[in-house]
MIDOSE-1310 file (N, C-alpha, C; in nm, 2 decimals, decimal comma, always signed):
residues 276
xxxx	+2,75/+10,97/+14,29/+2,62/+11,03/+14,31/+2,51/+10,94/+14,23; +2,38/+10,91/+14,31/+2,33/+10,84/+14,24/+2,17/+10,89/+14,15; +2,19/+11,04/+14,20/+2,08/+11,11/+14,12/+2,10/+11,27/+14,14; +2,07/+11,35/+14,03/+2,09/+11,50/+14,05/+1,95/+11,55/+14,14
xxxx	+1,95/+11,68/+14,20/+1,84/+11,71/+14,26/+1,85/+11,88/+14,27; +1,76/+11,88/+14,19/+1,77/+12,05/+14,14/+1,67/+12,12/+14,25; +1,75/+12,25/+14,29/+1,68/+12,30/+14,35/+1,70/+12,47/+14,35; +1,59/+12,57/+14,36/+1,45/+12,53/+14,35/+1,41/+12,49/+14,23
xxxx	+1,29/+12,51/+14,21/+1,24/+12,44/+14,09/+1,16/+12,54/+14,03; +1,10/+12,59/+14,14/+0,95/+12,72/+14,08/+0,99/+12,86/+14,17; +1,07/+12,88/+14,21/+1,09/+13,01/+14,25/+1,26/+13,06/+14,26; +1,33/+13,15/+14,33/+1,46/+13,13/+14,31/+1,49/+13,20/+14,51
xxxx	+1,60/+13,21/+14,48/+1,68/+13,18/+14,61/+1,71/+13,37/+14,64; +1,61/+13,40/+14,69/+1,58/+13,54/+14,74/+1,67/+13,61/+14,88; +1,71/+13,71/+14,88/+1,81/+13,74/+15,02/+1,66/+13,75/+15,09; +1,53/+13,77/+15,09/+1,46/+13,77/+15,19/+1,39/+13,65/+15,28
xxxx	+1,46/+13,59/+15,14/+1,41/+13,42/+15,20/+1,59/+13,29/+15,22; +1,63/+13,38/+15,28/+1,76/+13,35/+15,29/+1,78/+13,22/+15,37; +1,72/+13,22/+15,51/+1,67/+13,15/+15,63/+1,65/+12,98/+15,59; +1,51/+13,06/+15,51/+1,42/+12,91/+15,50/+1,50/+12,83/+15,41
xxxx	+1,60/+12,91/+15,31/+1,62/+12,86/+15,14/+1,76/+12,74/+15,18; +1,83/+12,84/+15,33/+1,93/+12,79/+15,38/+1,87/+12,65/+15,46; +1,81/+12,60/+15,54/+1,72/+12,52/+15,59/+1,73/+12,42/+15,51; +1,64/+12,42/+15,38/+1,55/+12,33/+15,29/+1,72/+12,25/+15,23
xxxx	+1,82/+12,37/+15,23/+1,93/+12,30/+15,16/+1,93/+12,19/+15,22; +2,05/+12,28/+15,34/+2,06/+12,16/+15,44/+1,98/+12,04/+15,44; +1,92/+12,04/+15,46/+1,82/+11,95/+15,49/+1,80/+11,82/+15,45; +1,85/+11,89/+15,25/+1,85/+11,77/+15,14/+2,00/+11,69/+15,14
xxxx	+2,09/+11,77/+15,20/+2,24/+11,78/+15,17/+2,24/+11,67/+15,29; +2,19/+11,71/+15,40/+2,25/+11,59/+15,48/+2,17/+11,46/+15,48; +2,10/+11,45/+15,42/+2,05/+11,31/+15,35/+2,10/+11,21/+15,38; +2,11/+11,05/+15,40/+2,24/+10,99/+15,38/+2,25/+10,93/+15,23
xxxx	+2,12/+10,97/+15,17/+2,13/+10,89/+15,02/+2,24/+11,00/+14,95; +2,29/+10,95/+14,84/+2,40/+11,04/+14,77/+2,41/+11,11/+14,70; +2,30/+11,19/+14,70/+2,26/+11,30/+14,59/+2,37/+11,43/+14,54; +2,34/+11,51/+14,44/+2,41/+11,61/+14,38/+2,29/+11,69/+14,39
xxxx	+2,35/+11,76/+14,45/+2,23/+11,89/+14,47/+2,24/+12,01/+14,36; +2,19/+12,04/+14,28/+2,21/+12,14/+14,14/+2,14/+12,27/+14,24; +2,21/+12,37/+14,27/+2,13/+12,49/+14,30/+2,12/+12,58/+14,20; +1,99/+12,62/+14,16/+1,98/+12,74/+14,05/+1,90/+12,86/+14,06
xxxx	+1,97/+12,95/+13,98/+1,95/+13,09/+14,05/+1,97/+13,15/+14,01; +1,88/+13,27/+14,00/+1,99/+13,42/+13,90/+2,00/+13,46/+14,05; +2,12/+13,50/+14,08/+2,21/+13,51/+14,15/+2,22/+13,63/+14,23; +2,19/+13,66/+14,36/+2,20/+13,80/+14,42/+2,38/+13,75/+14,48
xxxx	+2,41/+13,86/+14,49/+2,56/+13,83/+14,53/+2,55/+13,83/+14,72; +2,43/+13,87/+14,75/+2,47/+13,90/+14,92/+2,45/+13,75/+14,93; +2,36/+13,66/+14,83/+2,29/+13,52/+14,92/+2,41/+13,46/+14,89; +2,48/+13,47/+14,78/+2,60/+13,35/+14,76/+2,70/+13,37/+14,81
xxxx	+2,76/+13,51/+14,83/+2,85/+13,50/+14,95/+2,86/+13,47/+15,07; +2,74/+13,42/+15,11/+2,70/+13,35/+15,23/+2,71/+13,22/+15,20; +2,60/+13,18/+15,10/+2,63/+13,03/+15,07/+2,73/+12,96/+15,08; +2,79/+13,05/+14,95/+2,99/+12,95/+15,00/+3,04/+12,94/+15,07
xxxx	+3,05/+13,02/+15,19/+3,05/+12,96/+15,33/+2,99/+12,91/+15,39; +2,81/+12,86/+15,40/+2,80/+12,79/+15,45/+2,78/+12,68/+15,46; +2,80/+12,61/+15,30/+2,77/+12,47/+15,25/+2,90/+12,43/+15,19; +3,00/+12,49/+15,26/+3,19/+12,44/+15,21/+3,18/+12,31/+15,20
xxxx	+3,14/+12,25/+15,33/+3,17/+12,10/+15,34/+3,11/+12,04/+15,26; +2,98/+12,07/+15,19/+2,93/+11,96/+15,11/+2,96/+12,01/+14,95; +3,08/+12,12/+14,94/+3,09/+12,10/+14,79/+3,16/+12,01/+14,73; +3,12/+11,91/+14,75/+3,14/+11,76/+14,69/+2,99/+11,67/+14,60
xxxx	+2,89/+11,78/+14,70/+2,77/+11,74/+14,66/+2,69/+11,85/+14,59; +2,76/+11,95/+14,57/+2,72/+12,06/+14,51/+2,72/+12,07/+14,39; +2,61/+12,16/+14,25/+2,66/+12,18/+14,15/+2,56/+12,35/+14,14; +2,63/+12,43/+14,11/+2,59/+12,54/+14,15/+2,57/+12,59/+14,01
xxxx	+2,48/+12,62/+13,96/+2,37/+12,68/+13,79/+2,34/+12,80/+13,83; +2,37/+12,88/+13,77/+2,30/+13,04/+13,74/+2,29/+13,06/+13,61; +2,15/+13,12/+13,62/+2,09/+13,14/+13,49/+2,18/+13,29/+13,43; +2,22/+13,28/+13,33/+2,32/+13,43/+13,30/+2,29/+13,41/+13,11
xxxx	+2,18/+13,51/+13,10/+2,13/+13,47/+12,93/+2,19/+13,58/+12,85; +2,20/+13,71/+12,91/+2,29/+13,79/+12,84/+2,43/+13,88/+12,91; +2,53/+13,96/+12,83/+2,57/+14,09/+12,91/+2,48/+14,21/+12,89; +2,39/+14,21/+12,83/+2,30/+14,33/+12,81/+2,26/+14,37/+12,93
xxxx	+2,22/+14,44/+12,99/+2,16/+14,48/+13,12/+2,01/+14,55/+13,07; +2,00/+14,61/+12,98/+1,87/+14,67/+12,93/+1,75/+14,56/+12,89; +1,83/+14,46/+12,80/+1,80/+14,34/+12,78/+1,69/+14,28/+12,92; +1,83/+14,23/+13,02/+1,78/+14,19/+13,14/+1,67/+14,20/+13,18
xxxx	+1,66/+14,32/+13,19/+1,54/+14,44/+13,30/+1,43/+14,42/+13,23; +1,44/+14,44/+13,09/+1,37/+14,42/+13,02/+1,30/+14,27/+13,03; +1,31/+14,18/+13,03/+1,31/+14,06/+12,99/+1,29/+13,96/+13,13; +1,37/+14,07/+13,23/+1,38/+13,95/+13,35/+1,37/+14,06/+13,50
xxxx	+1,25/+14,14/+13,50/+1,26/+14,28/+13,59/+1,26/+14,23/+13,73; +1,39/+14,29/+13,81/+1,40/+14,25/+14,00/+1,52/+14,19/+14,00; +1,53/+14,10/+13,83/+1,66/+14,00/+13,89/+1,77/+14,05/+13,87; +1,91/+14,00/+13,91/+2,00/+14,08/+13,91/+2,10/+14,10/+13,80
xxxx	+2,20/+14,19/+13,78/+2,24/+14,27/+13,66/+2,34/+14,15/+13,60; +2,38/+14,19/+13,53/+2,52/+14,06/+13,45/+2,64/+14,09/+13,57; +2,65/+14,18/+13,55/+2,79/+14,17/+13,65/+2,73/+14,14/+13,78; +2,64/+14,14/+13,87/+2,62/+14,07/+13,99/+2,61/+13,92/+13,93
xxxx	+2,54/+13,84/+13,89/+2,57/+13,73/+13,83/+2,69/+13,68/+13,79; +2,77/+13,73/+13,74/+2,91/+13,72/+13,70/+3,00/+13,69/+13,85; +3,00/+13,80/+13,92/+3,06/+13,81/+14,04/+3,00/+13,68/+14,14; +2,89/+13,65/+14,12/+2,85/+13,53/+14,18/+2,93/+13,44/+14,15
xxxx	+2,91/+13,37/+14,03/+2,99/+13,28/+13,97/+3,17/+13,26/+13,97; +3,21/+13,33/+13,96/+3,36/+13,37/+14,04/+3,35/+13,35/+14,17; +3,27/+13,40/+14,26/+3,27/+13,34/+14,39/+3,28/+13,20/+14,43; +3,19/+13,13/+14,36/+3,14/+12,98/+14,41/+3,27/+12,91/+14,29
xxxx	+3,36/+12,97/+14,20/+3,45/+12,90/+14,12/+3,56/+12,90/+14,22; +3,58/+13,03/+14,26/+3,69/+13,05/+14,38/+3,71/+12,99/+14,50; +3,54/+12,93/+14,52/+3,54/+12,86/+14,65/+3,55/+12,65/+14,61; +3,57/+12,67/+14,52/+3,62/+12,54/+14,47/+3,48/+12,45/+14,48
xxxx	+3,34/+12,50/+14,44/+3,18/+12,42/+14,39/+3,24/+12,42/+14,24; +3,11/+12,33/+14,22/+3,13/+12,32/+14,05/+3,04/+12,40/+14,02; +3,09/+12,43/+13,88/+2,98/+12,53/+13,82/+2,95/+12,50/+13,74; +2,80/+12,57/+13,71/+2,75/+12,54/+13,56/+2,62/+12,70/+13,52
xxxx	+2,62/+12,71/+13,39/+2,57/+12,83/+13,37/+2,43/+12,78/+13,27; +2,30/+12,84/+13,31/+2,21/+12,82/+13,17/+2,19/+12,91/+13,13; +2,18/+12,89/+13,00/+2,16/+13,03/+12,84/+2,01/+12,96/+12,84; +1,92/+12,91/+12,90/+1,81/+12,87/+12,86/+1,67/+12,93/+12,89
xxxx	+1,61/+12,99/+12,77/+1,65/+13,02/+12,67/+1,76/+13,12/+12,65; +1,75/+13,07/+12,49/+1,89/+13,17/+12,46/+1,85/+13,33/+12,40; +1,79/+13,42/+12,55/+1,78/+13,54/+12,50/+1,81/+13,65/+12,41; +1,97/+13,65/+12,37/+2,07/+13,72/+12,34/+2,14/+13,61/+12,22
xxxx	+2,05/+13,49/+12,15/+2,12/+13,42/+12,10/+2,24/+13,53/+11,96; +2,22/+13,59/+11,96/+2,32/+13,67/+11,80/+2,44/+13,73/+11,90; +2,47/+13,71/+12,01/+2,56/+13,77/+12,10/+2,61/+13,65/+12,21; +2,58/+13,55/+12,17/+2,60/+13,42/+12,29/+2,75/+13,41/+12,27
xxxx	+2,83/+13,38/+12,20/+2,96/+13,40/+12,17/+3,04/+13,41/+12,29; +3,01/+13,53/+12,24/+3,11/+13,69/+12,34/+3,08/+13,61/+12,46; +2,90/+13,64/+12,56/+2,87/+13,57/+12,68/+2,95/+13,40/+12,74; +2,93/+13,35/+12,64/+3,04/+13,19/+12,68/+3,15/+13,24/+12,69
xxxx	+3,25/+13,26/+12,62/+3,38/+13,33/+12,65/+3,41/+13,42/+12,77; +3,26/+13,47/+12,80/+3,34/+13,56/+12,94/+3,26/+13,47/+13,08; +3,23/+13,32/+13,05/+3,15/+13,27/+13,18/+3,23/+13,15/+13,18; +3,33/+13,14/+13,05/+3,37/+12,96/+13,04/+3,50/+12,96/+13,13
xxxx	+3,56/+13,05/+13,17/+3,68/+13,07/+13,26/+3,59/+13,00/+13,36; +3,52/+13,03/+13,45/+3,45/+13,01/+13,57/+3,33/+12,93/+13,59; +3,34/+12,84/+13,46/+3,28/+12,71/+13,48/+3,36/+12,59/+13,48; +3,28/+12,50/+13,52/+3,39/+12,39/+13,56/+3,29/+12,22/+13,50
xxxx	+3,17/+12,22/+13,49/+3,08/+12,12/+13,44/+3,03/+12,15/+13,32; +2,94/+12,24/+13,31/+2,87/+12,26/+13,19/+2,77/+12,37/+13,16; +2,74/+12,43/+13,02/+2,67/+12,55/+13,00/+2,58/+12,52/+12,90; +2,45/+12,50/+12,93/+2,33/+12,48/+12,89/+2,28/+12,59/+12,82
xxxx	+2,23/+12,54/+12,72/+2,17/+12,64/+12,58/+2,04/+12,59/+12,52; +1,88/+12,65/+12,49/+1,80/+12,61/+12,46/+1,68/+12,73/+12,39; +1,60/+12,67/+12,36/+1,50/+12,76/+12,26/+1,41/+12,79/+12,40; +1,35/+12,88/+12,35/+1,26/+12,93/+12,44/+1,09/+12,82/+12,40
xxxx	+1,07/+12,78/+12,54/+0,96/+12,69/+12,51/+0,84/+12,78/+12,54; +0,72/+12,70/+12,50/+0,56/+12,78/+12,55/+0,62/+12,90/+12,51; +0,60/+12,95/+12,39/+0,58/+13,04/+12,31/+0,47/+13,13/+12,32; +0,36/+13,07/+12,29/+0,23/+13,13/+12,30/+0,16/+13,13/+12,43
xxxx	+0,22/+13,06/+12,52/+0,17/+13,11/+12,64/+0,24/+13,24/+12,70; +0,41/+13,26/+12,67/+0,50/+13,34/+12,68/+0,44/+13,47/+12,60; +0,42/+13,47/+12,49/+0,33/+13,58/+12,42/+0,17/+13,65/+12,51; +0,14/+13,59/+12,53/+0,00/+13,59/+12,63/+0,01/+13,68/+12,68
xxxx	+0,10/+13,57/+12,81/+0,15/+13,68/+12,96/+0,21/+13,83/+12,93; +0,25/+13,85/+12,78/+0,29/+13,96/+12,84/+0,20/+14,06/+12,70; +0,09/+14,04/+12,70/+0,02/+14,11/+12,65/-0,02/+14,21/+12,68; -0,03/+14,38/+12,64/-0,02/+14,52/+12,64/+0,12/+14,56/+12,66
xxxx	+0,24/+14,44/+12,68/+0,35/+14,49/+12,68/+0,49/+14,51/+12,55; +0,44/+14,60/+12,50/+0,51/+14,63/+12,36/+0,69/+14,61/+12,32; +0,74/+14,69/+12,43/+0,88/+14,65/+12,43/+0,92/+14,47/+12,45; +0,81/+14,40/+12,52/+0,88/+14,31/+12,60/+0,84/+14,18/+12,43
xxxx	+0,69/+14,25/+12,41/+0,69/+14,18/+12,27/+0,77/+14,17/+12,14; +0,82/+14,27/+12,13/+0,93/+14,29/+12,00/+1,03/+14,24/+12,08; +1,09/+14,25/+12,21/+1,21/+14,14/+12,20/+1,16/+13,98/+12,22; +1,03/+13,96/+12,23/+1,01/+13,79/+12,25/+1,06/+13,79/+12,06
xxxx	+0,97/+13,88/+11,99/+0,96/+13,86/+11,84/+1,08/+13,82/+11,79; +1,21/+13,91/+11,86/+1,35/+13,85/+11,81/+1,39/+13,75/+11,86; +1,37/+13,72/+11,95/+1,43/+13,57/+12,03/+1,41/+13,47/+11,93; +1,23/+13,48/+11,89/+1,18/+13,39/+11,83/+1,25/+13,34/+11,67
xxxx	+1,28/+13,47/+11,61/+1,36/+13,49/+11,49/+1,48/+13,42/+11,50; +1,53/+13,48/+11,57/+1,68/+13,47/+11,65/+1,69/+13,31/+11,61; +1,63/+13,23/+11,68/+1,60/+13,09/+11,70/+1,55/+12,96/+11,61; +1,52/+13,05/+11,50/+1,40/+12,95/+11,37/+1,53/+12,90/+11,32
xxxx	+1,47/+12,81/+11,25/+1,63/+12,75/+11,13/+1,68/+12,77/+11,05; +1,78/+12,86/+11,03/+1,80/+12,90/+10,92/+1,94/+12,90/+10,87; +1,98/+12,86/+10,76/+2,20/+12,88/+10,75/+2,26/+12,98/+10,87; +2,17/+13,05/+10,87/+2,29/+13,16/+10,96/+2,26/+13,11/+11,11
xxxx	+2,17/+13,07/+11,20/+2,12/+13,04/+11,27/+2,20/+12,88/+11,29; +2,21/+12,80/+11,18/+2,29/+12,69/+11,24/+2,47/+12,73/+11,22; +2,51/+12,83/+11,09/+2,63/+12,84/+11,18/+2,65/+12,90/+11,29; +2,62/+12,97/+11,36/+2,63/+13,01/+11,46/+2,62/+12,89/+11,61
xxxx	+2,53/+12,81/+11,58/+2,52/+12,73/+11,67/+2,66/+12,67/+11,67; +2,69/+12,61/+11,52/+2,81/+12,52/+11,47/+2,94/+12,56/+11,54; +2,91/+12,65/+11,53/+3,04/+12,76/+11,64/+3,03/+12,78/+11,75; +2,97/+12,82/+11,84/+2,87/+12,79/+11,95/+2,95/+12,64/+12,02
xxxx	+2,90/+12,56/+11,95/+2,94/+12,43/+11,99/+3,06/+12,40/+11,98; +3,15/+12,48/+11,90/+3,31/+12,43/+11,92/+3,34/+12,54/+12,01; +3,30/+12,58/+12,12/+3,36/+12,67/+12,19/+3,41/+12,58/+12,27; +3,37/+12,49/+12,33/+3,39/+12,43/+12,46/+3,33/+12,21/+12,47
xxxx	+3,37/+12,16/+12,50/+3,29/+12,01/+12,50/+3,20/+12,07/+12,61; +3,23/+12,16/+12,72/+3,11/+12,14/+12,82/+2,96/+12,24/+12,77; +2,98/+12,25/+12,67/+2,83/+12,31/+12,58/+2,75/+12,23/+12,57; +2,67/+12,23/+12,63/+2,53/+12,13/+12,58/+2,39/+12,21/+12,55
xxxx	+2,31/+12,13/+12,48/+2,15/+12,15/+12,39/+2,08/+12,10/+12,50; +2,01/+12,17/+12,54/+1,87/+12,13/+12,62/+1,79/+12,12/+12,43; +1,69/+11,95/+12,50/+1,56/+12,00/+12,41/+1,45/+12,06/+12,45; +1,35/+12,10/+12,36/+1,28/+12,19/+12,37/+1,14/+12,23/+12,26
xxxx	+1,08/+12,25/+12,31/+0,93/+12,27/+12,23/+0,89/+12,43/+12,16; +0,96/+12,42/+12,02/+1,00/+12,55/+11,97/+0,83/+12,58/+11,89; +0,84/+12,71/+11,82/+0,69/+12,76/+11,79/+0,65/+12,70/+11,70; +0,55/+12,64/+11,65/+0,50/+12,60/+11,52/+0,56/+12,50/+11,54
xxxx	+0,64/+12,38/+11,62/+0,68/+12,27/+11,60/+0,80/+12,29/+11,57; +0,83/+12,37/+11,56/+1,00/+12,40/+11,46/+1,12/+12,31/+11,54; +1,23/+12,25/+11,46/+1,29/+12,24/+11,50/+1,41/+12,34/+11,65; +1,43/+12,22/+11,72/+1,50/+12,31/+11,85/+1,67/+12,30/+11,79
xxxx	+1,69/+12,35/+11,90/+1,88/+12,37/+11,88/+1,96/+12,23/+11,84; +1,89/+12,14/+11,94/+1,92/+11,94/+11,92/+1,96/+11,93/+11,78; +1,79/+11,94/+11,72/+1,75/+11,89/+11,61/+1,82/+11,96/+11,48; +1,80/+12,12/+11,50/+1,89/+12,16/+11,40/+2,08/+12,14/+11,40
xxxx	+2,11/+12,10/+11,51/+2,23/+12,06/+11,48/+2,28/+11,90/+11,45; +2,13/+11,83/+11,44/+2,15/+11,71/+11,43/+2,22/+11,62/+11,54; +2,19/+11,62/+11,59/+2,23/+11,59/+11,78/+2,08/+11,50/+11,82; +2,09/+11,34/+11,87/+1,97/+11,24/+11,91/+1,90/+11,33/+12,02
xxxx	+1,78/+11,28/+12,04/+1,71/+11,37/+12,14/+1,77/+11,35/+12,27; +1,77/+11,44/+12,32/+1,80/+11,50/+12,51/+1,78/+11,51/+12,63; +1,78/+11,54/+12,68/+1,70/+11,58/+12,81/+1,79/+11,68/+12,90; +1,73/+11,80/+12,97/+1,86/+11,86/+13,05/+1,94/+11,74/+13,16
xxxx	+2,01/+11,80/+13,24/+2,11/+11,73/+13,28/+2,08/+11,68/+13,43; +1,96/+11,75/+13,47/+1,92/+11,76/+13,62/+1,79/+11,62/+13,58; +1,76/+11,52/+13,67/+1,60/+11,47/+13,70/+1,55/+11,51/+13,77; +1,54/+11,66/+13,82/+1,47/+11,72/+13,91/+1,45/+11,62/+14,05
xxxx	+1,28/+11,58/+14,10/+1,25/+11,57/+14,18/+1,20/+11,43/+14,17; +1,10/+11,40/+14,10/+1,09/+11,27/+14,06/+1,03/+11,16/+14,15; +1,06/+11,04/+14,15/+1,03/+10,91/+14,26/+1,14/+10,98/+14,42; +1,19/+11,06/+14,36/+1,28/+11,04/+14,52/+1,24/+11,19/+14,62
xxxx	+1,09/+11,25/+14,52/+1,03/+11,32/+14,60/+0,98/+11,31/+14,75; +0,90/+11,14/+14,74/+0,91/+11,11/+14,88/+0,98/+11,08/+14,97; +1,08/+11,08/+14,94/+1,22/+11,05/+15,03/+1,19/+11,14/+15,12; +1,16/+11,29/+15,04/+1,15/+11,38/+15,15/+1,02/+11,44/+15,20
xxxx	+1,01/+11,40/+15,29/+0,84/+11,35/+15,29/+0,78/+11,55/+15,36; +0,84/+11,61/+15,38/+0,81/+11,76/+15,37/+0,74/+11,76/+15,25; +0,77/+11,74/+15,14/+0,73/+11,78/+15,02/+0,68/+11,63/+15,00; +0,59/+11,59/+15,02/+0,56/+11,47/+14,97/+0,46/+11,48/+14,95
xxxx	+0,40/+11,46/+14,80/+0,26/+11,51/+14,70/+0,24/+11,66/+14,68; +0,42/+11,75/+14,69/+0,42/+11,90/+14,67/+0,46/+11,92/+14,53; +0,41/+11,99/+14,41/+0,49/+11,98/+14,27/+0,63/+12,11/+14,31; +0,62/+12,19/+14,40/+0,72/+12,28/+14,42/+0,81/+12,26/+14,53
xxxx	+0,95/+12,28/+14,45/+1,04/+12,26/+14,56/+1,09/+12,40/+14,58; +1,03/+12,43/+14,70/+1,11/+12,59/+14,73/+1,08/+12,57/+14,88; +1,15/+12,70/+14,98/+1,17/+12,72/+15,07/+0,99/+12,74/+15,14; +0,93/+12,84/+15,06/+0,75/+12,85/+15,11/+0,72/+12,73/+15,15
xxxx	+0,73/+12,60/+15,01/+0,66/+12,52/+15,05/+0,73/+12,41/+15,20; +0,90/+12,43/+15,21/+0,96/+12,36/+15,33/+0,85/+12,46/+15,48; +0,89/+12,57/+15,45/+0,83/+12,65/+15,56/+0,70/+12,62/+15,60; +0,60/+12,63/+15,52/+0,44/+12,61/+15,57/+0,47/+12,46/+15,56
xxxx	+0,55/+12,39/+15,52/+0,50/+12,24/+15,55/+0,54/+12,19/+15,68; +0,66/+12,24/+15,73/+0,72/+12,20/+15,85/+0,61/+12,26/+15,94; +0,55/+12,37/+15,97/+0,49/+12,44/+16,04/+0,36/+12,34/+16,06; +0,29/+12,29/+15,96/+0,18/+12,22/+15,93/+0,23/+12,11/+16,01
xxxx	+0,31/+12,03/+15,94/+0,39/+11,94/+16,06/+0,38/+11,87/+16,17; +0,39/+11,99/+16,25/+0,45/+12,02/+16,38/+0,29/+12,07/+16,47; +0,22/+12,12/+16,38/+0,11/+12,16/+16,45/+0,02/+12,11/+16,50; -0,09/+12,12/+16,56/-0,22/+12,01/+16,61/-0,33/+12,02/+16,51
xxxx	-0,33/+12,02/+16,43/-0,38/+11,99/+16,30/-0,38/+11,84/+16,30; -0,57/+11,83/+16,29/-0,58/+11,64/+16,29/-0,52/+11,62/+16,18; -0,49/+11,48/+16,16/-0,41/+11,44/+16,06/-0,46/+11,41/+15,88; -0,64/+11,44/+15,91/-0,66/+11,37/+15,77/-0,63/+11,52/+15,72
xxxx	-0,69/+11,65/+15,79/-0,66/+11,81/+15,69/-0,50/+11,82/+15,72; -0,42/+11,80/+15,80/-0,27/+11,79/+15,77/-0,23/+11,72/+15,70; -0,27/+11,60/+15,61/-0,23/+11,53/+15,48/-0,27/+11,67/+15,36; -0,42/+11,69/+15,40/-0,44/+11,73/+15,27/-0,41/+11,87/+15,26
xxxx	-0,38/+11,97/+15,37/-0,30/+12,07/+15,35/-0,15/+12,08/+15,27; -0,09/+11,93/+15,33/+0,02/+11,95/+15,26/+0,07/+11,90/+15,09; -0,05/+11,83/+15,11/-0,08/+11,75/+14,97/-0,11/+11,85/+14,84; -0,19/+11,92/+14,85/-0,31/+12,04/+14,80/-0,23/+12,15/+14,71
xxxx	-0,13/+12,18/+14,84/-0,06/+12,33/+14,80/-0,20/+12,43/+14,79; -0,30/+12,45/+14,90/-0,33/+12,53/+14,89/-0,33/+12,68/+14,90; -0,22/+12,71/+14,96/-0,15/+12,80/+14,99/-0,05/+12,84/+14,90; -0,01/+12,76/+14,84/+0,13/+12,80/+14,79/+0,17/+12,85/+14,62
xxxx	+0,11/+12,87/+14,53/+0,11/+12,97/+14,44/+0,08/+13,08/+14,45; -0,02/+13,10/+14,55/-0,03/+13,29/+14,55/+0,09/+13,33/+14,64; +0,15/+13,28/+14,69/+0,26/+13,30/+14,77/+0,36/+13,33/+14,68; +0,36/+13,27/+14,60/+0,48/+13,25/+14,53/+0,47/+13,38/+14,41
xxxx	+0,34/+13,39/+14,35/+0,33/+13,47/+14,29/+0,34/+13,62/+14,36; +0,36/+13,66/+14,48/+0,31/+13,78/+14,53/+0,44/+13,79/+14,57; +0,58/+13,70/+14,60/+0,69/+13,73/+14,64/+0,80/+13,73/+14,53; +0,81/+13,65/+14,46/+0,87/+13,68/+14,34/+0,91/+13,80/+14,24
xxxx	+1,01/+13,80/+14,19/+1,03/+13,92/+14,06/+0,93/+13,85/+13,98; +0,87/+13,98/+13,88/+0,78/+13,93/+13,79/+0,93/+13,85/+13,68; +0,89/+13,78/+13,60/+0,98/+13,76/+13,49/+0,89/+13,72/+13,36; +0,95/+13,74/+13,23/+0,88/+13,75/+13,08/+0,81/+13,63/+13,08
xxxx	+0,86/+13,52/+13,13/+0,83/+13,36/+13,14/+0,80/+13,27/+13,23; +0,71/+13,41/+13,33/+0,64/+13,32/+13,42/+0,71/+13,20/+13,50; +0,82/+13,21/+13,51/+0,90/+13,06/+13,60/+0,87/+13,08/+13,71; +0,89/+13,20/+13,80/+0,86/+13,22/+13,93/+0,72/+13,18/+13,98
């Protein structure tokens, strides 16, 4: 494989957008360049039980990421409202391990870090690449967004605690890290500058494991001058496309994205961190 290619990037893989999300796969998978397609996702169980049947043949080219930050469910809801519970997440992951994809799980951030333990232990059976762990970045923008919301602020407050540097804070990591070699540190832009998970474990700087989109954005010229790779933007761009739309406003339609964040925003679960 000569480059990872994560996808999506700004929204996730919805059973209502099942169609289009399936489409955009394809699309990149049969490429003839040689890419590894990273799909990430907190996980509905109806979309992935479909998936693994439908993309069998290219799990060669697959690496399948679900975000799974805690077993708390109150936690969740709290923290990540719409998306799905641990045990749907779980059951996902068993699925695509069963169907012989690779797996990989992100703790990033690490919501539930005073309990990550336990969580690796019951996800490391059913991974098969790697489980990503990191500080919660944009802090203060994350504080912002969820201002008048009280519960959701006292648990950012612990994350943040959870997270700072401290003896107890690095043994736990220290342990953490001898769970498994496939444990890895994302870096990360912690509050006040503070050292991230890397740094306090003394670990050279990082980068996650995916190059996202990058120079080989134009490869796929749907998305070419798009910063989002999701199914909306394949959808309205193919459509644009295809239509009699003169060509300098069908550049700059697809160029622009002017359509495509309120979209994104009005279909999405809300979540604490604005990723959607």
């Amino acid at each position: 494989m000569t480059q990872d290619i994560m996808y999506p990037t700004n929204s996730d893989i919805l059973p209502e957008w099942y169609e289009e999300n399936l489409k955009r796969i394809l699309s990149i998978l049969s490429d003839e360049a040689e890419y590894s397609l990273v799909l990430v996702s907190k996980p509905h169980r109806e979309v992935w039980e479909k998936l693994a049947k439908e993309l069998v043949n290219f799990r060669k080219k697959i690496i399948v990421r679900f975000t799974i930050g805690s077993q708390d469910n109150d936690l969740l809801k709290l923290l990540e409202p719409g998306a799905p519970s641990f045990e749907e997440r779980l059951k996902c992951l068993k699925i695509m391990h069963r169907n012989g994809y690779r797996t990989s799980v992100s703790m990033e951030p690490a919501i539930d870090l005073l309990n990550i333990e336990a969580l690796i232990k019951t996800v490391l059976p059913y991974v098969t690449t790697d489980i990503w762990i990191g500080t919660m970045n944009h802090v203060a923008e994350v504080i912002r967004w969820n201002n008048g919301k009280p519960k959701v602020q006292e648990a950012l407050a612990e994350i943040i605690r959870n997270q700072m540097p401290s003896p107890k804070t690095l043994a736990l990591l220290k342990r953490v890290q001898a769970l498994s070699p496939m444990i890895l540190f994302k870096q990360g832009a912690c509050l006040g500058g503070q050292p991230d998970f890397r740094k306090q474990l003394g670990l050279p700087p990082g980068t996650h494991g995916v190059k996202e989109w990058g120079a080989n954005k134009i490869s796929f010229n749907l998305l070419q001058g798009c910063y989002h790779n999701c199914a909306y933007c394949y959808s309205k761009h193919n459509r644009i496309r295809k239509s009699n739309t003169p060509k300098v406003l069908k550049k700059k339609w697809i160029t622009e994205e002017i359509w495509c964040k309120p979209v994104l925003l009005k279909t999405q679960p809300s979540c604490f961190r604005q990723e959607q």
